[in-house]
N, C-alpha and C positions, 0 to 999 in steps of 0.2 A: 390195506391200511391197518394199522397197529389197531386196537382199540379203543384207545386213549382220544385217537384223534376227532375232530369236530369241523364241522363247516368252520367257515372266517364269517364271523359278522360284520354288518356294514355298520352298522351303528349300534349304541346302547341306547337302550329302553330305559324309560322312569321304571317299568315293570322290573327289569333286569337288575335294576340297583346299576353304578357308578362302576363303567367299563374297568376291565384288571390292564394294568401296564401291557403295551403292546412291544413285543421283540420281533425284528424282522431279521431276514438274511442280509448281508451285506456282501453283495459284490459288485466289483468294481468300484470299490469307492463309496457306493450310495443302498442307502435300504431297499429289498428288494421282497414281496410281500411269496408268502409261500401258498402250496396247492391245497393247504388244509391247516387247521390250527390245532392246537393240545395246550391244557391247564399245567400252569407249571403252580406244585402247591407249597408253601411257606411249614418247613418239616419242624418248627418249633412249636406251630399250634393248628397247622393243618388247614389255614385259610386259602384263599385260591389267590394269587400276588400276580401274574401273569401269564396273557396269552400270547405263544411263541407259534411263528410262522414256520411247516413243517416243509423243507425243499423238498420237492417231488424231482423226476429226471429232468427235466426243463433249465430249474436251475443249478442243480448239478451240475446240466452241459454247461450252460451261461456261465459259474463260477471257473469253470476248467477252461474254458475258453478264455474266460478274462486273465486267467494267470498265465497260459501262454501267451498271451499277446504282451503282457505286460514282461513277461522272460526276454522275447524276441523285440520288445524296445528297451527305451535307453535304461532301462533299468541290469538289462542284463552285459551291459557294456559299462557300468562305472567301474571305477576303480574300489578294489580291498579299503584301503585307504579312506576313502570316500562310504562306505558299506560300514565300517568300524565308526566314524563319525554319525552315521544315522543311528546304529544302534545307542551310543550313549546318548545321545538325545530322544532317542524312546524310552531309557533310564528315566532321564530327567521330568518329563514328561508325564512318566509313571510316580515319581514323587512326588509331582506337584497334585497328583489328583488322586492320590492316595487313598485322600476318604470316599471317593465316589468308588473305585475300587473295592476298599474294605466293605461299602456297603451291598454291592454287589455280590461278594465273597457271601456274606451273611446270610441274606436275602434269599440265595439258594440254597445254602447249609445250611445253616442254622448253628453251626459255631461260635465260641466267644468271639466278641471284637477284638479281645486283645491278640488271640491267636491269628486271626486272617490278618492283622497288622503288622504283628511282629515276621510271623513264619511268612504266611501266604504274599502280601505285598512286599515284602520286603527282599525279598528273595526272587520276586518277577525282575526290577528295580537291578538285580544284583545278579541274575542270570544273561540279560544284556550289555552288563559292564564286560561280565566275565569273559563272553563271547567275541566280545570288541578287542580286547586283547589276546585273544589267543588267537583270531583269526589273523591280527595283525605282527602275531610273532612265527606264524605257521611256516613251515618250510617242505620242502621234499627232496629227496636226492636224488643225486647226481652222481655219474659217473665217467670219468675218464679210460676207454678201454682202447688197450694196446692189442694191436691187427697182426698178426704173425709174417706180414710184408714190412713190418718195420711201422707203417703211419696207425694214427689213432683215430678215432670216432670221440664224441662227446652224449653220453647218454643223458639225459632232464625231464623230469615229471614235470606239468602242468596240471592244475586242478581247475578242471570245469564243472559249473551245477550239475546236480543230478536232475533236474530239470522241473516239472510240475510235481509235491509230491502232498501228498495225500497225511494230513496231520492228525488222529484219532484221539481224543481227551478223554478221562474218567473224571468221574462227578468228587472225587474226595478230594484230590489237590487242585481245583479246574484251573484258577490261573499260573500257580507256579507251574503246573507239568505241561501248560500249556506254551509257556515260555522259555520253558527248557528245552523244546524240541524248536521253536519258532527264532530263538534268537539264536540257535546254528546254522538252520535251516535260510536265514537271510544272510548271516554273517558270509557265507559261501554261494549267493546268489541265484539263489531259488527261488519260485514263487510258490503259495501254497496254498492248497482247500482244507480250512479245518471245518471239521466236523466234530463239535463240542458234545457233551454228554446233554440227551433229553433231559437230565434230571439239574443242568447248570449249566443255563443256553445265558446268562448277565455279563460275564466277566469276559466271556471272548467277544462277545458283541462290542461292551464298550473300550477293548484293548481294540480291538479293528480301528474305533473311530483315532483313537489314542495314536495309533501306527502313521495314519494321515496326518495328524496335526504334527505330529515329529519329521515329516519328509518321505515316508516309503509311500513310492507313486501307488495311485489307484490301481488294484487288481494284483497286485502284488501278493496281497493276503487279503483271501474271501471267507466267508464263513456262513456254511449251510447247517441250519437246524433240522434235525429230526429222528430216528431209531437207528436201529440196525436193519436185522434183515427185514424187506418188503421194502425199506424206506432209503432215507438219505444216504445212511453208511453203506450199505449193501449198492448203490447204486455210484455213489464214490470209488469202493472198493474193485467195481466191478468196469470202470470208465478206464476206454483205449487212452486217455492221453493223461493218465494217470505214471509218472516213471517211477512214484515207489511211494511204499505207504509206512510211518511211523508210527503205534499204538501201543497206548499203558491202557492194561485194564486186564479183563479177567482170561483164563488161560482161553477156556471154551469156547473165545470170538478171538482171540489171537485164530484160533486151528481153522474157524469160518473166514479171517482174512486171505489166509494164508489158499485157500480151496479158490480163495476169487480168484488172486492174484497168480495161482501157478500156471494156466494156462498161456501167458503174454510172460513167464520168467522177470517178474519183477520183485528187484529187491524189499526185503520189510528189516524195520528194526522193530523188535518187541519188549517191553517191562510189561513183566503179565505177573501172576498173584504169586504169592508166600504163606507156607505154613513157619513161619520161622522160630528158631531157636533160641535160646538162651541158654547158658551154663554157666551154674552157682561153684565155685568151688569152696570146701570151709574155710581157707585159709583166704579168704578173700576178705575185701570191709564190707562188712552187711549193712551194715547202714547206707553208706554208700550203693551197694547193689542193690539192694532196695529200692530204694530213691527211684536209679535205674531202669530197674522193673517198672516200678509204676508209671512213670513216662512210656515205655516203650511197649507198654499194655495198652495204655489208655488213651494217649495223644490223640486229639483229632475223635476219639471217642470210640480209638479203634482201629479206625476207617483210614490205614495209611497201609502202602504195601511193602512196606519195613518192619509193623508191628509183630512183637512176640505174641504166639500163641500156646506157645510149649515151653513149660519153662524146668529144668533138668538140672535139681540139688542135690549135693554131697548130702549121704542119709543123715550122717551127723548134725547136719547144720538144717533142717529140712525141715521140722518144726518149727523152729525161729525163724526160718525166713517166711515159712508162710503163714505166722501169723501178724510178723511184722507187714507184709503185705497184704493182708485181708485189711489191716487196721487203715492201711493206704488207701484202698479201695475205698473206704468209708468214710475216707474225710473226704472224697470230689464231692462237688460239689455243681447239681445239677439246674442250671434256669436260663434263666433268658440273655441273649447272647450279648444284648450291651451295660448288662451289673457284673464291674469288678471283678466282684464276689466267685461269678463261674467259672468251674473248669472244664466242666464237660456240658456239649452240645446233644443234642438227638441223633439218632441216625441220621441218612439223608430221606427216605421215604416211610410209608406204610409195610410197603413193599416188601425192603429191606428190611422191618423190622419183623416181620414177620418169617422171614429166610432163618434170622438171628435167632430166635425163639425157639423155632424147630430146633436148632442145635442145644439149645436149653434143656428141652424138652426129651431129647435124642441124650444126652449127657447123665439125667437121670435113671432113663432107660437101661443106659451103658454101666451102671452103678456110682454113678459120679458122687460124692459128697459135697456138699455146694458151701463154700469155709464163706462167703460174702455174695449176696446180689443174686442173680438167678430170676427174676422178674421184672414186669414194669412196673414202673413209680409211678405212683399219683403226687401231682403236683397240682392240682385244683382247678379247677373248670377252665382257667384260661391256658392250658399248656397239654390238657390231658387229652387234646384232639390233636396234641405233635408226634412225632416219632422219637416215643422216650423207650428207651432201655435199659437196663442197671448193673452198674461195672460188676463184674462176676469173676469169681474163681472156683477151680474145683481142686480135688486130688479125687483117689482113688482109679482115677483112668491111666491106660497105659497106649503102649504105640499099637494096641491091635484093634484099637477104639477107632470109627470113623469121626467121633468130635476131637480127635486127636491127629484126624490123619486129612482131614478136609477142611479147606478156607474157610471160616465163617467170619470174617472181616467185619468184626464187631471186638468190643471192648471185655475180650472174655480169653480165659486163660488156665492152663492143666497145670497142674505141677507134680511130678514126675520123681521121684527119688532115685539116684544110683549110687554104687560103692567104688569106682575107679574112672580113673581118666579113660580106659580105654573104651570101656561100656559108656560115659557118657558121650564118648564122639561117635561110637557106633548109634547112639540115640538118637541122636541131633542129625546124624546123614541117614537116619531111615525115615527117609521120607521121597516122594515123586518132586515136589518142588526143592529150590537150589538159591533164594533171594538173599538172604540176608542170617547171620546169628551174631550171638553176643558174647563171650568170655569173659567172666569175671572172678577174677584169681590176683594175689598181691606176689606171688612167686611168674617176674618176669617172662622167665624162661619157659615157664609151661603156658605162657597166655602168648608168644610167639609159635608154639610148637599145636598148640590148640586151634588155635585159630589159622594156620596154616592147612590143617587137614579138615577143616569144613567145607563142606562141597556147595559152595555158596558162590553169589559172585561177590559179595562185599562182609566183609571179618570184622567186628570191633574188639577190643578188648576195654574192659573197665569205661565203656561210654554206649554211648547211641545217638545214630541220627547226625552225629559229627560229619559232616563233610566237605571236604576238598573241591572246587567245582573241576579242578582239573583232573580230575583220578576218576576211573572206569566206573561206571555203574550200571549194572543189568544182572541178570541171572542166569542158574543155567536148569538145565531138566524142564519142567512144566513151569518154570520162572521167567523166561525168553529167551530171544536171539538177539546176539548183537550186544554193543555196551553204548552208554553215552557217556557224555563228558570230555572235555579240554577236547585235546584232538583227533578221539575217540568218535565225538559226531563229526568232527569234519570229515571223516571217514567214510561215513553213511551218507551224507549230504553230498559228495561229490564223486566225480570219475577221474581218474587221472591219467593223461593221456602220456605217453613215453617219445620223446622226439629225440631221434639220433642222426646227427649229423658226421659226417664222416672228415677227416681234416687233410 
């Protein structure tokens, strides 16, 4: 067992103080208590907000069991049609309770409200609509093949589930990425065991309950709390009636899924981590690419796997941008997730702030010059036991730097000078990860030709974080396998069977 873990108590004590919110597992439809419990902590000031019920094998088997059973009834017999109808009404559903949502969102992260509002629920909301239509515009081909006797055949795909699969969450986007995989995943008539991140066991618990009150039958979607290896994931991961496993998170448990899963040859799709790029050109609107930057630095407080960590300016322009970006840095604005006023959250644990720091620390080492931030903030006795850290930037590092060349998924960022286009796309693809960069240049022609040769799976120019639900998104190299989006998951979520008839 992890270390974290604890007996389950039977009851609270006067001694004890006033029991923390109870999370259980939910399968089959109904809460399902787990083999041991762990403190889930409140990462804005460190208090203890609840205790999450951790699935041992038991309920692992029980949740994989109930999503077969629930595949092999009427659920795996409705109609498309019928499956697109449930999902908008999981939409609607997800509207109406929005703020239960958002505060779940919060609860775990410790992010502004406005952000788990806008970004985080609104985009659950909007990952089910998407889903509902593209499932319902999906097609496959067909073919008509002429026989050298003169008569023909009729070649046609069918799309069957992929069958029971295996759902993996990370704790920085929990319910959007949670719904990104989940509302393909149904749209195409799956059922599935998520396994949410220890560190934001709130949002998938009460999206399960949310799923019921919209219509998807019991057991259709389960949900087991607790780690990785020794624990829940590991034992998910590693279940015969698993038909393939889905996981956003970090490369190093993608390559541990990947070890479970090769012996039984079962499919995975992966979004796994980014060191990602950015390129300033002079001729670009600084003001504008600024802006830019500091969104795509700081968002989320870091903690997305889109974020720039490298950022790579024309030498001309190279002092103005980063001082106009230090100055950015300096206006967030750091506190408590439901004033206004905030823009940036804590990390999500102790943990992680402490990963983050080492890199801090590791940057000076490396000869970093620290132009903004580089420490914890104090914020005063009520916030200084959360996981705070302070938006940062450096220069003086280059790509032979490990704070340059390794994740540290935090709200911190290198900046890099070069003198040509070709040196800065050599910059930007010397890296092992492949997720994500950015182009910012007012000469069209070179923000098409730029952005075409980044070794990445998704190119912006002059934006970020812009997306299409229908257009591909994954990575490649230590970024993942596989893409999602529009008909990209239906891809993964199903098997298509070829049936030829002879005429």
């Amino acid at each position: 067992m992890p270390a974290q873990t604890t007996s389950l108590p039977t009851a609270a004590t006067p001694e004890a103080g006033p029991a923390p919110r109870t999370i259980r597992n939910f399968i089959g439809g109904v809460p399902v208590d787990g083999v041991a419990g762990f403190d889930k902590f409140d990462p804005v000031d460190g208090s203890r907000i609840a205790l999450v019920h951790e699935a041992g094998a038991e309920q692992v088997d029980r949740a994989v069991a109930a999503a077969r059973a629930a595949l092999d009834g009427p659920w795996g017999r409705i109609s498309v049609a019928e499956r697109a109808r449930i999902l908008r009404r999981v939409a609607d559903v997800i509207d109406r309770r929005a703020e239960e949502l958002v505060a779940a969102e919060v609860g775990d992260t410790g992010k502004p409200e406005t952000l788990a509002r806008e970004l985080d629920v609104a985009r659950a909301a909007a990952n089910f609509r998407s889903f509902a239509d593209t499932v319902s515009a999906a097609g496959l081909d067909s073919y008509l093949t002429e026989l050298p006797d003169g008569r023909s055949a009729l070649n046609y795909a069918v799309r069957k589930p992929l069958g029971v699969v295996a759902v993996i969450v990370p704790w920085n986007l929990p319910l959007l990425l949670l719904t990104w995989k989940l509302a393909p995943a149904l749209a195409t008539g799956n059922a599935v065991v998520v396994k949410p991140s220890e560190e934001t066991p709130s949002s998938a618990t009460l999206l399960a309950e949310i799923l019921v009150e919209a219509g998807v039958p019991a057991g259709v979607v389960n949900v087991v709390h607790g780690f990785g290896a020794g624990s829940a994931g590991e034992a998910l991961t590693r279940h015969p009636g698993i038909d393939g496993v889905t996981f956003t998170g970090e490369s190093s448990t993608g390559s541990a899924i990947m070890r479970a899963v090769a012996p039984r040859v079962r499919p995975v799709s992966f979004e796994l981590g980014g060191k990602n790029a950015a390129v300033v050109f002079a001729d670009a609107d600084l003001d504008h690419a600024i802006a830019g930057l500091a969104r795509s630095t700081y968002l989320n407080t870091g903690q997305v796997c889109l974020c720039t960590e490298r950022i790579y300016v024309e030498r001309s322009v190279f002092d103005e941008v980063a001082a106009g970006l230090a100055e950015q840095s300096r206006r967030l604005r750091l506190g408590r997730p439901e004033d206004p006023a905030t823009t940036t959250g804590p990390l999500i644990s102790q943990a992680h702030r402490e990963k983050v720091r080492s890199y801090f620390e590791l940057a000076l080492e490396e000869g970093a010059t620290v132009l903004a931030g580089g420490g914890v903030p104090s914020l005063g006795a009520e916030l200084d036991g959360g996981a705070w850290i302070e938006p940062t930037l450096w220069t003086g590092l280059d790509n032979s730097h490990r704070t340059v060349r390794e994740e540290i998924f935090g709200p911190a960022a290198a900046l890099i000078p070069f003198d040509t286009e070709e040196q800065a796309i050599a910059l930007a693809n010397d890296t092992d990860y492949g997720l994500a960069a950015v182009t910012w240049t007012s000469d069209l022609a070179r923000g098409h030709r730029v952005a075409q040769r980044m070794r990445v799976g998704m190119s912006w120019v002059n934006t970020w974080y812009l997306r299409d639900l229908r257009s591909p998104f994954g990575g490649v190299g230590l970024s993942g396998i596989g893409r999602e989006g529009g008909h990209h998951s239906l891809e993964f979520y199903t098997e298509p069977t070829n049936v030829c008839v002879q005429l």
